[in-house]
C-alpha positions as CSV (number, residue, x, y, z in Angstrom):
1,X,19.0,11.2,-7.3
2,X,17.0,10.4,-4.1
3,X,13.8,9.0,-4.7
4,X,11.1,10.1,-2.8
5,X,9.9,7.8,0.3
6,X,6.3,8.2,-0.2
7,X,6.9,6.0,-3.5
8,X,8.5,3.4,-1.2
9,X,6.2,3.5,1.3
10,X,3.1,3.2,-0.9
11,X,4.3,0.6,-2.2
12,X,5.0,-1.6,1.0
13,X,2.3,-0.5,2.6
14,X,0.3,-2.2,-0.7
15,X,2.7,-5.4,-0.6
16,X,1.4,-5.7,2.9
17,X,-2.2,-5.5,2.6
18,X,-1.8,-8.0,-0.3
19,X,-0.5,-10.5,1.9
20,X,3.6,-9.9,1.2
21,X,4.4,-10.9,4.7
22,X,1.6,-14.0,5.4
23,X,4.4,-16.3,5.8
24,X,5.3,-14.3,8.9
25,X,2.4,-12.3,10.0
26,X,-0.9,-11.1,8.6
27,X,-1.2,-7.1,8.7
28,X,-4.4,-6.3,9.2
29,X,-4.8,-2.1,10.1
30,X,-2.9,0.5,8.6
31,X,-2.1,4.2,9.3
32,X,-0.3,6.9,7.8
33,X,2.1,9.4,10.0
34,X,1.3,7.6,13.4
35,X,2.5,9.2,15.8
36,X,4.6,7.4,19.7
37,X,4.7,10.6,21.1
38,X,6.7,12.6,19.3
39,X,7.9,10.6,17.1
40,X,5.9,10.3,13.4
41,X,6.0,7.6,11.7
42,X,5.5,7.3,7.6
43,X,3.5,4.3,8.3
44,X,2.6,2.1,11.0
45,X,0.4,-1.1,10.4
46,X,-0.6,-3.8,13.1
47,X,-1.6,-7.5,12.7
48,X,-0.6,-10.9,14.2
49,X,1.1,-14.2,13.4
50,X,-2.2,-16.2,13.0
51,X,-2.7,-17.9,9.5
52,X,-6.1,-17.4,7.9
53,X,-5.9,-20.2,4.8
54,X,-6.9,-23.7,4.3
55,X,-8.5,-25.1,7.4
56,X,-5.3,-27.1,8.5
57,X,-3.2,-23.8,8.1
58,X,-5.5,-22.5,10.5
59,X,-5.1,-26.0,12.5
60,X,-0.7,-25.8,12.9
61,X,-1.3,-21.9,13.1
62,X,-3.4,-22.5,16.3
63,X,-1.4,-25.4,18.1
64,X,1.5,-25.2,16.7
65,X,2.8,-21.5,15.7
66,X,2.8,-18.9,18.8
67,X,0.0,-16.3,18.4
68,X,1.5,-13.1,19.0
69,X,0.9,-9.0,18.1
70,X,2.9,-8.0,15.0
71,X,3.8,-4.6,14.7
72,X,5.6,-2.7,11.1
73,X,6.8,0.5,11.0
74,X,8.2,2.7,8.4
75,X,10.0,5.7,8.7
76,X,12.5,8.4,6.7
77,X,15.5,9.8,8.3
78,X,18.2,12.0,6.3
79,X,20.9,10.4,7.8
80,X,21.2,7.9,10.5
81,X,23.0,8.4,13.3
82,X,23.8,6.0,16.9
83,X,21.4,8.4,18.5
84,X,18.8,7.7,15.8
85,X,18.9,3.9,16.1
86,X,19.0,3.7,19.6
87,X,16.0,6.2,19.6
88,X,14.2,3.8,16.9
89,X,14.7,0.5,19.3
90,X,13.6,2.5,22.3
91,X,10.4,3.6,21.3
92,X,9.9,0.2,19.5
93,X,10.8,-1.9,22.9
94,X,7.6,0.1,24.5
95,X,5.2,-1.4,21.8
96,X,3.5,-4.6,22.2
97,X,4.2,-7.5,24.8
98,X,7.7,-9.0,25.1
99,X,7.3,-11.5,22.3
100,X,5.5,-9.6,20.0
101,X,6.9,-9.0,16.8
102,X,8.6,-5.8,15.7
103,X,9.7,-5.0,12.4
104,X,11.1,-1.0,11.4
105,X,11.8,-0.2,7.9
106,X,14.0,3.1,7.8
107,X,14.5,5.3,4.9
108,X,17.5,7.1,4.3
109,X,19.1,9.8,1.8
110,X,22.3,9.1,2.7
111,X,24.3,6.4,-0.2
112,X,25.7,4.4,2.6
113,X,25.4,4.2,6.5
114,X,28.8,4.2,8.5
115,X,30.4,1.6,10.0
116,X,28.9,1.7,13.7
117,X,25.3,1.4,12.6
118,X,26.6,-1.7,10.5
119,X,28.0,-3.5,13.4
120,X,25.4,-2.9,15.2
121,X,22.9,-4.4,13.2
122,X,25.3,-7.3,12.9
123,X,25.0,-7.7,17.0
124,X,21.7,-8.0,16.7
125,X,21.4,-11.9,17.1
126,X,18.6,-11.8,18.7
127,X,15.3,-9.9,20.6
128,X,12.2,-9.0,18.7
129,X,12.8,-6.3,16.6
130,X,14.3,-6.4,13.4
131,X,15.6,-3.4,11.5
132,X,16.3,-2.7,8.2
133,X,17.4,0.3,6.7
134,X,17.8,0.8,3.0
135,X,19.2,4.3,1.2
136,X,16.9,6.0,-1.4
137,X,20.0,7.4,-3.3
138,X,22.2,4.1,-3.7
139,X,19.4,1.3,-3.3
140,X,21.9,-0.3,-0.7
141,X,20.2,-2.3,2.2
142,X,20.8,-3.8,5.5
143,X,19.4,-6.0,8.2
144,X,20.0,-7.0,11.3
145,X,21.2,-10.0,12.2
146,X,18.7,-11.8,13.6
147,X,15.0,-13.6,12.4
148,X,12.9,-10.5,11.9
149,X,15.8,-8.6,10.0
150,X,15.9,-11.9,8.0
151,X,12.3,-11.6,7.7
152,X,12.4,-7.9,6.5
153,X,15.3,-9.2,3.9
154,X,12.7,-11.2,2.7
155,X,9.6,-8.2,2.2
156,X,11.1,-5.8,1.2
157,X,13.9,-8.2,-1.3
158,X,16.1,-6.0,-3.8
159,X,13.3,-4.8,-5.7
160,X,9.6,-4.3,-5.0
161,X,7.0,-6.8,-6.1
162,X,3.5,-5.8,-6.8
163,X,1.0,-8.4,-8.4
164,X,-3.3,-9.0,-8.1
165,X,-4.6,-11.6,-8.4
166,X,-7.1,-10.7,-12.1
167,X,-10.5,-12.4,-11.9
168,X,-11.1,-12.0,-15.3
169,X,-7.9,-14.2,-15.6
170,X,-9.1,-16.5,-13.4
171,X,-12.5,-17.6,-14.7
172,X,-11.0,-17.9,-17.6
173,X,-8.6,-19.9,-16.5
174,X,-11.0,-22.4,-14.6
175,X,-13.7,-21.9,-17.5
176,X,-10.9,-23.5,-19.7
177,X,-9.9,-26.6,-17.3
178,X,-14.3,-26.9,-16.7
179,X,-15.0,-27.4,-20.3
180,X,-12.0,-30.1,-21.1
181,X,-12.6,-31.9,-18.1
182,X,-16.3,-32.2,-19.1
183,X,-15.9,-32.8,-22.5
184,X,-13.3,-35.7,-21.5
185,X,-16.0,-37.1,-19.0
186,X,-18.4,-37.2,-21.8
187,X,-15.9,-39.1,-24.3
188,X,-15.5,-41.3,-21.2
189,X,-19.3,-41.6,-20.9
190,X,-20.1,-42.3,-24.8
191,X,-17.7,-44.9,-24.9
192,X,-19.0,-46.9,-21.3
193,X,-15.4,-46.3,-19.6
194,X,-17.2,-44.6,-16.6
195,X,-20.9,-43.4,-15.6
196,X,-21.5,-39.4,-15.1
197,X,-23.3,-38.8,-11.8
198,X,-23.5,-36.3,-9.9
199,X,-20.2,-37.1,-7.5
200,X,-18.1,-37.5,-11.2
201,X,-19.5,-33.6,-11.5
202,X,-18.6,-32.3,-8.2
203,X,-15.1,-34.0,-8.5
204,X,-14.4,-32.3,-12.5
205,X,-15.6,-28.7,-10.7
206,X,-12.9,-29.5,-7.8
207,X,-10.3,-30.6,-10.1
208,X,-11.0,-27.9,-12.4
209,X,-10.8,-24.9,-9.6
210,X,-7.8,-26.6,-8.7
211,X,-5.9,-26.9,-11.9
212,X,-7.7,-23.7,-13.1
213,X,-5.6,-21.8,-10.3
214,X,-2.5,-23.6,-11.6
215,X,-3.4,-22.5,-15.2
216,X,-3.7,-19.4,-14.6
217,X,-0.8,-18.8,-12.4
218,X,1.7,-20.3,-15.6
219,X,-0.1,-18.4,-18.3
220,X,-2.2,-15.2,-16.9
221,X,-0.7,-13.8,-13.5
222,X,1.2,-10.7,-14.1
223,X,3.6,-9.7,-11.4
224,X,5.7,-6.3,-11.9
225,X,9.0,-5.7,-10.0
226,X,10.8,-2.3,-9.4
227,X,14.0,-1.8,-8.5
228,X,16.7,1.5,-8.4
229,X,18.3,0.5,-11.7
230,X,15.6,-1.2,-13.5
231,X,12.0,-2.9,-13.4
232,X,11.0,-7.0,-14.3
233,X,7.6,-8.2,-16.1
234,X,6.5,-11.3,-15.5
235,X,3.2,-12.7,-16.9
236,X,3.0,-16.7,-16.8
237,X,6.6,-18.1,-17.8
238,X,6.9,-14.7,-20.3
239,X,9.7,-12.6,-18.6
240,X,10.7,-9.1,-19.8
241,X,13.8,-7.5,-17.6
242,X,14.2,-3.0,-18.7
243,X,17.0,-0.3,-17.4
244,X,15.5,3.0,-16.7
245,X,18.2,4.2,-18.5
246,X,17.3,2.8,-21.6
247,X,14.5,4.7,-21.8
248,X,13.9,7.9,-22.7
249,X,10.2,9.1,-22.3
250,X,6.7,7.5,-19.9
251,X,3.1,7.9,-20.6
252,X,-0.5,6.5,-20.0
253,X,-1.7,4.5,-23.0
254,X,-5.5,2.6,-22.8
255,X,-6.1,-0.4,-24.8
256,X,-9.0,-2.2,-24.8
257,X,-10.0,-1.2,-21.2
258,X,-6.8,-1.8,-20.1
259,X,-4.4,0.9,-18.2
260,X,-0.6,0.9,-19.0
261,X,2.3,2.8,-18.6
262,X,4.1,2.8,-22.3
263,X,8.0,3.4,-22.1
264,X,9.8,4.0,-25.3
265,X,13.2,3.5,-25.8
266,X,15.5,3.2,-28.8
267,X,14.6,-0.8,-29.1
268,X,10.8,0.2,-29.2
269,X,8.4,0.5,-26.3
270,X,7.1,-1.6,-23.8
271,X,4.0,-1.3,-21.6
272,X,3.6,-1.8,-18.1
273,X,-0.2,-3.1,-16.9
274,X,-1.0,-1.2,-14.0
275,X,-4.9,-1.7,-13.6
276,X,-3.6,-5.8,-13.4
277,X,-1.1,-5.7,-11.2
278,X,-3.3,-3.4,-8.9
279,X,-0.6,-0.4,-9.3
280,X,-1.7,3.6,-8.9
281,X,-0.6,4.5,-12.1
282,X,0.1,8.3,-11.2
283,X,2.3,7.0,-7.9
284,X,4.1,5.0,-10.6
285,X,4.5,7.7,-13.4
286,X,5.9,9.6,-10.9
287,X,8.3,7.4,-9.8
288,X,9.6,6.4,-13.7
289,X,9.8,10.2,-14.8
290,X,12.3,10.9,-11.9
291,X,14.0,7.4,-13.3
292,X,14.1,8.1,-17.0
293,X,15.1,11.6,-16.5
294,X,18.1,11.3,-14.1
């Protein structure tokens, strides 16, 4: 069964705008079936290599990591071919200045790509495109051999990951570490081991929007990963690993003014938070009933 690239491409395309590449570029503008003359593309986004974090990422991102253009593209091919690929890296050598950064994620029906397109990914030590082409029908990947295909390795992984970061969660989380830390201040105060001022306050809201974040990441933050065999659920240090093929039937279920996807299988049913990890629930139905029912 080939699954259908739109799936994958939503997807990246959301991993991106979330941030999934920071480490290597920040995407900023995104566009569906971009067209390099004629040549369409599934999707096409555009950013650079500068960090926007803390101000002393923005410090080493400035002196110390080159600014450059970074350019992703996506596209779906039935089968690739030595004609294809050369195509692909011509049209990408025109974009952007010499060392800009170049990154093509191709999509293919085929189970496995021959031998020639292997090697020549493996020869590609160097240069600033990266390639990487991965088969909707086996799940098998590949990259070339170089630091954006390592890079691409790294996005696009064996599965996809798709988390949000819940502010509900959060405030809760910080609204937790807020009230201990004042109620411990307090103790502290009753007892004459320190004063409360108004620099003891601003510290305890610092600590606690720092721990807070910690707290919430260990206990709230719900990640889901999808993969061609199966899916993982992660929420704090709870983990739950499924195989499509132990289930047997999908649908939406709300709860509480929550969204989920409930899959039941012959060990029960599980459900899958899509409103929390920021996942179009139809794009994702769609995707598990082709799954389920292959």
């Amino acid at each position: 069964m080939i699954i259908d690239p739109e799936i994958f491409t939503r997807s990246l395309e959301e991993k991106l705008i979330r941030g999934g590449a920071v480490w290597i570029a920040t995407f900023k503008d995104f566009y569906r079936n971009y067209r390099i003359g004629d040549k369409k593309f599934l999707l096409y986004a555009e950013g650079d290599t500068y960090v926007k974090g803390f101000f002393l990422s923005r410090i080493f991102s400035f002196f110390v990591s080159p600014r450059r253009k970074a350019y992703f593209f996506v596209d779906h091919v039935e089968k690739t071919t030595d004609a294809y690929i050369s195509r692909i890296m011509d049209i990408c050598s025109d974009v952007g200045e010499e060392d800009d950064y170049i990154m093509v994620s191709i999509l293919t029906n085929e189970e496995d790509v021959k031998g020639s397109i292997r090697r020549k990914l493996e020869g590609m030590k160097g240069g600033n495109i990266g390639i990487s082409i991965i088969s909707l029908s086996s799940g098998k990947r590949y990259y070339s051999n170089n630091f954006l295909g390592r890079a691409l390795r790294r996005i696009t992984g064996e599965g996809m990951e798709i988390s949000l970061l819940h502010g509900g969660d959060l405030f809760k989380s910080i609204s937790i570490v807020l009230i201990l830390s004042l109620l411990i201040i307090s103790f502290m105060h009753i007892f004459n081991i320190i004063r409360i001022d108004m620099v003891m306050i601003l510290l305890a809201i610092a600590l606690s929007l720092i721990l807070g974040y910690i707290f919430y990441r260990r206990v709230f933050h719900t990640t889901f990963t999808f993969t061609f065999d199966g899916f993982i659920i992660k929420r704090g240090k709870w983990i739950y690993e499924g195989k499509w093929l132990n289930f047997k039937r999908g649908w939406i279920h709300v709860e509480k003014g929550e969204e989920y996807i409930r899959l039941e299988g012959d060990d029960g049913y599980i459900d899958i938070p899509t409103r929390r990890i920021g996942l179009d629930k139809d794009m994702l139905m769609k995707f598990i009933k082709k799954k389920i029912s292959s």
